[in-house]
C-alpha positions in Angstrom: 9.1 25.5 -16.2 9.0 24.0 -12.2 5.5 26.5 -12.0 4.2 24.5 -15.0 5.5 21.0 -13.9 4.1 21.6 -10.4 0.8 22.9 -12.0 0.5 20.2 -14.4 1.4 17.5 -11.2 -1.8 18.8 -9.0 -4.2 18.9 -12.0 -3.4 15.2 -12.5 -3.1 14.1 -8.8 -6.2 15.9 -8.2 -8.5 14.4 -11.1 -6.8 10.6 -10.5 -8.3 11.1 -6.5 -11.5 12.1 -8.3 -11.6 9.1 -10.3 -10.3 6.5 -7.9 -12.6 7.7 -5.1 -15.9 7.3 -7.9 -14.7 3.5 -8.9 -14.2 2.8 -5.4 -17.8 4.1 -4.6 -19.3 2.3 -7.8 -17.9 -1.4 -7.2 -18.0 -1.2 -3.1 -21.6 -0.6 -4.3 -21.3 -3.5 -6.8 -19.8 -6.1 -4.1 -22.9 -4.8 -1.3 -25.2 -5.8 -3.9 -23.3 -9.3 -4.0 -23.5 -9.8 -0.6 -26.7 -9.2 -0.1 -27.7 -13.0 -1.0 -26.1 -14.0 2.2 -27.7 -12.2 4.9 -29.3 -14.0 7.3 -31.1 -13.2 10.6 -28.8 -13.8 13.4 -25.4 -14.7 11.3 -24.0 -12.7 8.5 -25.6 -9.5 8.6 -25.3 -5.8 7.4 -23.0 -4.3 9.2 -21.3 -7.4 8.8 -21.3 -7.3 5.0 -20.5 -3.5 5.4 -17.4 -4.3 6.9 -16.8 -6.8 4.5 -16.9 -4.4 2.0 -14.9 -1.8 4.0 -11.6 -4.1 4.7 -12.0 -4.8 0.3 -11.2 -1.6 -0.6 -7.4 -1.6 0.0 -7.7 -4.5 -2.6 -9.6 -2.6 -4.7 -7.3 0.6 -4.9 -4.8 -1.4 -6.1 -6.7 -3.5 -8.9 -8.3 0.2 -10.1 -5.2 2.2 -9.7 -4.0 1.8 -13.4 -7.3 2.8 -14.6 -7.9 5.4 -12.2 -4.7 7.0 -13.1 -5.2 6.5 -17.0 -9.0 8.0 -17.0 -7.0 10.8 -14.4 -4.4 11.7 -17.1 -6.9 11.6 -19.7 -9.5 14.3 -17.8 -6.8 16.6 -16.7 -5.0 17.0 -20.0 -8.4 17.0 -22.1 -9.0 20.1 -19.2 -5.8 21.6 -20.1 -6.3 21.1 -24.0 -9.8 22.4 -23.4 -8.8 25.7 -21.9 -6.2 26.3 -24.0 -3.5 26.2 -21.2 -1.8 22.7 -22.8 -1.8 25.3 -26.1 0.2 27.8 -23.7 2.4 25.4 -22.2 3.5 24.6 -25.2 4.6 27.8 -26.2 6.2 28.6 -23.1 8.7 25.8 -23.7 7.2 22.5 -22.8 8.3 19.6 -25.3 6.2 16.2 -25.6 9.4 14.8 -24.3 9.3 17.3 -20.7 5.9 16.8 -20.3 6.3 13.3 -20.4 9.0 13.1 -18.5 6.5 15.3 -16.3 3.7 13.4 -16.2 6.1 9.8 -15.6 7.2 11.1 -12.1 4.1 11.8 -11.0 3.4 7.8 -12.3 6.3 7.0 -10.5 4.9 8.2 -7.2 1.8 6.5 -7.9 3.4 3.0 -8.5 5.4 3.6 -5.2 1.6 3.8 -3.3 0.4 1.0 -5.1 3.2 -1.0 -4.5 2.9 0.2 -0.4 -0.5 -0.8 -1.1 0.1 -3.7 -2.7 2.8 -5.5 -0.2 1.3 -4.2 3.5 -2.1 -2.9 2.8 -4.0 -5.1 1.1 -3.0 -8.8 1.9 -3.3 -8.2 5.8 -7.1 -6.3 4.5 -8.1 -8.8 2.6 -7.7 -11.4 4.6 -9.3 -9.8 7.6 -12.3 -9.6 4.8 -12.4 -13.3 4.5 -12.3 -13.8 8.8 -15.3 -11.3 9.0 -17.2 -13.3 6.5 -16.3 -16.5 7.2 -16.5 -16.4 11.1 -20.1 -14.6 10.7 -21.2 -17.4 8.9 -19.9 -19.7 11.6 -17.8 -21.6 9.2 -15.0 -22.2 7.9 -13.2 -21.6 4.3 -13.3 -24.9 2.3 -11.9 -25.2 -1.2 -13.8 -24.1 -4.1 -12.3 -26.6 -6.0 -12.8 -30.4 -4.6 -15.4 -30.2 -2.4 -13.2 -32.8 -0.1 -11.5 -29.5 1.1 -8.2 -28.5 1.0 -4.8 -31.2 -0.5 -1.1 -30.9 0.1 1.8 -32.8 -0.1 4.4 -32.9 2.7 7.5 -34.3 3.0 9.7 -36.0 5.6 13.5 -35.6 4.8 16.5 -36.6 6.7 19.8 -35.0 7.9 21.0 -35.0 4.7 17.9 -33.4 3.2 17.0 -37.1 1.4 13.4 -37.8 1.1 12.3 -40.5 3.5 8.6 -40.4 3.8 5.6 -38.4 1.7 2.4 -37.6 3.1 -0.8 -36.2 1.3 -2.8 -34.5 3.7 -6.2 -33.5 3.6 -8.1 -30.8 5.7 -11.6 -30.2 5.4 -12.1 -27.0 7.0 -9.6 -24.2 7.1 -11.0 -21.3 9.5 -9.6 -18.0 9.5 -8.3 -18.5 12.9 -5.9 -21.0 12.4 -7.1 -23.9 13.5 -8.8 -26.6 10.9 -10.9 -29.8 11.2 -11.6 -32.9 9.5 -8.2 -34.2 8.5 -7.2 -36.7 6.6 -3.2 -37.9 6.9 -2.1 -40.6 4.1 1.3 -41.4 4.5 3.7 -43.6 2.3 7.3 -44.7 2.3 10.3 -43.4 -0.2 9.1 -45.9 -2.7 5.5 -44.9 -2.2 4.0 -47.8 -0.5 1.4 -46.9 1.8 2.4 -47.1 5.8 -0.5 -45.2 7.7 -3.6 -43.7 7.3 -4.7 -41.5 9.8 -8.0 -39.2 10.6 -8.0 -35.9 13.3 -11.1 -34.3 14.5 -9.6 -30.8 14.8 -6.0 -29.6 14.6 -4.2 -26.6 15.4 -0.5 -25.6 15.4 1.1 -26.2 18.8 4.7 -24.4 17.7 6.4 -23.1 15.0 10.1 -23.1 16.0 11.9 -24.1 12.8 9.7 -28.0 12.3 6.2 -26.4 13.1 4.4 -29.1 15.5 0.0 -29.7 15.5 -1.7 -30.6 18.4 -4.1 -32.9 16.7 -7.2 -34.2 18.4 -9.1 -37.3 18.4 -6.7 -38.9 16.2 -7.5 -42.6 15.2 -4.5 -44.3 12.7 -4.4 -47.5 10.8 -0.7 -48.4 10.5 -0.5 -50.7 7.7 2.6 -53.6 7.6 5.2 -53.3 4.8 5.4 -56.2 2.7 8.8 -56.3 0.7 8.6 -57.1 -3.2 8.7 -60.2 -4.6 8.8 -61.6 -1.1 6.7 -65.0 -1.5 7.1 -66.2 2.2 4.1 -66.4 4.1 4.2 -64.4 7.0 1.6 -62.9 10.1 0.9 -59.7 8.7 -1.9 -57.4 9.9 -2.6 -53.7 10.6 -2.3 -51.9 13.4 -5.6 -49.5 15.0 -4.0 -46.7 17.1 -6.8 -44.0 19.1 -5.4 -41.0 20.4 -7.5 -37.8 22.4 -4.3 -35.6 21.2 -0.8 -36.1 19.0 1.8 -34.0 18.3 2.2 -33.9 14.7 5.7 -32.5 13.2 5.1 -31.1 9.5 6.9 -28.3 7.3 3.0 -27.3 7.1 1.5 -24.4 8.3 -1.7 -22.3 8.5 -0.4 -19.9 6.1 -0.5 -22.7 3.8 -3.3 -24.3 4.7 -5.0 -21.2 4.2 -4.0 -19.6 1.1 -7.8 -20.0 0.5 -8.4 -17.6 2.0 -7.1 -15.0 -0.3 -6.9 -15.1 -4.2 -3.2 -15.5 -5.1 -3.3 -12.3 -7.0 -3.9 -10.1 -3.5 -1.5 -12.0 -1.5 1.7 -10.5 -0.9 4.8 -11.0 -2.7 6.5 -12.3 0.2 3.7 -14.9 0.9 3.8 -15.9 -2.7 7.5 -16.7 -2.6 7.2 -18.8 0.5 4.1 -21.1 -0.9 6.1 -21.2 -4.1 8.8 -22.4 -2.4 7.1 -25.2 -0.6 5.2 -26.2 -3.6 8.3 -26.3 -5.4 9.8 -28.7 -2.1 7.3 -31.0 -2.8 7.2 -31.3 -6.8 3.9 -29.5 -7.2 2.3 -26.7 -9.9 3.5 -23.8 -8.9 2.9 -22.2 -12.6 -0.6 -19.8 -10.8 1.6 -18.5 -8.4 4.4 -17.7 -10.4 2.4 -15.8 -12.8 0.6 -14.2 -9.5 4.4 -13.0 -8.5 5.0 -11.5 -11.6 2.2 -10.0 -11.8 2.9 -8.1 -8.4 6.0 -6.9 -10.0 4.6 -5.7 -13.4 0.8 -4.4 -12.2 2.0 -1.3 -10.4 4.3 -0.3 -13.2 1.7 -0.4 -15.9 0.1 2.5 -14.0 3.2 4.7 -15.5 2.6 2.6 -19.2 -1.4 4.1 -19.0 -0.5 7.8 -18.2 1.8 7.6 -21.3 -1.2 6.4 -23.0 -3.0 10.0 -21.8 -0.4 12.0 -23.8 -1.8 11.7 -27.3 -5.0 13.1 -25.7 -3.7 16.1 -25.0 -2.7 16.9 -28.6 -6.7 16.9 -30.1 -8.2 20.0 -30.4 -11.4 20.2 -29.0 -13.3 20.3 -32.5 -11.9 16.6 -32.9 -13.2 15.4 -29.3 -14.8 16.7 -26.6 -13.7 15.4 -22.9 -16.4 12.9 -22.4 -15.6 11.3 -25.7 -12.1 11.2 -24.4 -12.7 10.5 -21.2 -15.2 6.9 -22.6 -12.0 6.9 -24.8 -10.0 6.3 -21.4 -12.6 3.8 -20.1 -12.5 1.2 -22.8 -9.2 1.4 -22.7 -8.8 0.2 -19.2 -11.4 -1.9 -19.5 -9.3 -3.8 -22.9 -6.1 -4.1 -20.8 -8.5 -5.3 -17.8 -9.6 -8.2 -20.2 -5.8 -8.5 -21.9 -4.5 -9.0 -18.3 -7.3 -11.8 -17.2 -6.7 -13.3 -21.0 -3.1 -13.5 -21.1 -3.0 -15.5 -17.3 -5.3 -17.8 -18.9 -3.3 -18.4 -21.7 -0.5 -18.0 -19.7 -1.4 -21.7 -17.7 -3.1 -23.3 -20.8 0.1 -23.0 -23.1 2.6 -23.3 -20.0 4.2 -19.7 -20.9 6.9 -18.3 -19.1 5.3 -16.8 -16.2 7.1 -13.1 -16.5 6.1 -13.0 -20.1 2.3 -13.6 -19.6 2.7 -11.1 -16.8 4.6 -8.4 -18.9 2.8 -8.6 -22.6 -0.4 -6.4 -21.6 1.7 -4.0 -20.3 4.1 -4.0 -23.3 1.1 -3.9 -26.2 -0.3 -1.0 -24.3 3.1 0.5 -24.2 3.7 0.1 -27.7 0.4 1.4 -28.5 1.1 5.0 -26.4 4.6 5.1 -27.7 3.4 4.5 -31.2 0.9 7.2 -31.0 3.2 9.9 -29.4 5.4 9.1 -32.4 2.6 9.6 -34.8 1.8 13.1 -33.1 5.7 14.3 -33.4 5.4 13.3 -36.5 2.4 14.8 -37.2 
């Protein structure tokens, strides 16, 4: 039985590299092609876009790993089936519940590499990806959202942790480097009344030693007095112009933050997610696309085991009632649908204000309802 579970373990290893290595190949070709609107004599050029490409596919392993393994399974059991070495395995002794108990370790292994994959690989990949692109261009990253650039809040806070002052700071340009220009600093008191307004040429951070401190340049602020409520007395008020070449600048902010920009929240690392949910959280603000971005680091991997449980059935048709390629297109539009049921449920997920674990754990679930209902249809059959 261990010369049959080792067997059966290299025949699926061996056809998921297969697959893996031809969906790598097919969309590093598909995002060349998309870079190709961008070249430009003297700035971002081929090899450029090459290695662009190149520092994606960590990323890319571990968006096509589920599938991979799924049209993997499928192809080496339809093999097995095909020859009539399932048919034999059988009668030496293998039940559906060994072989997939079988067929989960070797899932189990794979989630481990997608989850290595997942956590070190591909964040510190990806973002390399954007620096090549972005400092080829000779620009910056700017939000894709306001065209103003990139908003946060921060937050002053006493001893005591009490809010005493909010600020809403805006940065035009975040580059890959970690320095920024064209900020915009509005800050108001506890009560929200409006103290300072303040504009930086550049900024970069000086220190991060617990209260992280920016060097800001060319720093011009417009204090503005505080007139009390109801106060009727007429008073000399008027604001206050303050010009600086540099300022030290003490915020909970950092270019971590600043630049989460640079990579989509769903190939950031878990640990990075955490920490800008955390600080979104510190300062009252959605934090409902990265949740569901967490959750889905948690559940993604393990949906790789969930797919190869979806293989079994295929092992059990005779060849009269399928060839391979038929199952094998079977295996495609099946990872294709729970492709399109993971992108739909995260929609939903933030339209309807779902728990974040369930919108990340329902694909995973109907597709594991679906392979456990058809394994029970075979025993039964």
């Amino acid at each position: 039985m261990k010369t049959l579970r080792r067997y059966l373990r290299r025949e699926i290893v061996r056809a998921t590299g297969f697959v893996l290595f031809a969906l790598l190949a097919l969309f590093s070709f598909f995002d060349l092609l998309a870079q190709m609107d961008d070249l430009r004599p003297g700035g971002y050029t081929l090899p450029q876009a090459l290695a662009y490409v190149a520092l994606s596919l960590p990323s890319r392993t571990y968006e096509l790993m589920p599938i991979a393994a799924l049209i993997g399974a499928i192809f080496a059991l339809s093999q097995l089936a095909a020859n009539s070495e399932f048919t034999i395995m059988r009668v030496s002794g293998m039940s559906t519940r060994a072989l997939a108990v079988a067929v989960m370790r070797v899932g189990l292994a794979f989630v481990a590499l997608t989850y290595a994959f997942g956590e070190l690989v591909a964040p510190l990949s990806e973002r390399k990806a954007q620096e090549v692109r972005a400092e080829t261009r000779g620009q910056g990253v700017v939000s894709s959202k306001l065209r103003s650039g990139v908003w946060v809040r921060d937050t002053v806070r006493d001893a005591a942790g009490e809010v005493q002052r909010w600020r809403f700071v805006n940065v035009g340009v975040v580059r890959p480097d970690g320095s920024s220009s064209q900020w915009r600093i509005f800050e108001f008191d506890r009560d929200f009344r409006l103290l300072s307004i303040g504009t930086a040429a550049t900024g970069r951070l000086a220190a991060d030693d617990g209260s992280p401190t920016w060097l800001l340049t060319d720093v011009v602020e417009t204090r503005l007095p505080v007139v009390p409520a109801g106060d009727t007395t007429p008073a000399v008020l008027r604001t206050e112009i303050v010009r600086m070449n540099e300022r030290q600048w003490e915020s909970a902010l950092t270019p971590n933050i600043l630049g989460v920009l640079l990579v989509q929240p769903e190939r950031m690392a878990a640990v990075e997610l955490i920490r800008y949910i955390g600080h979104l959280s510190a300062n009252r603000q959605q934090t409902e696309p990265y949740e569901i971005a967490l959750w889905n680091k948690i559940f993604y991997p393990l949906a790789i085991v969930v797919m190869m449980m979806l293989a079994l059935p295929f092992a059990y048709l005779h060849v009269r009632q399928g060839s391979v390629s038929l199952k094998i297109f079977a295996g495609v539009m099946i990872g294709v649908l729970f492709y399109m049921l993971n992108k739909l449920f995260a929609h939903l997920g933030l339209l309807h204000t779902w728990p974040p674990i369930v919108v990340a754990a329902l694909p995973s679930l109907v597709v594991l309802a679906v392979a456990l209902g058809a394994l029970y249809w075979i025993e039964r059959r």
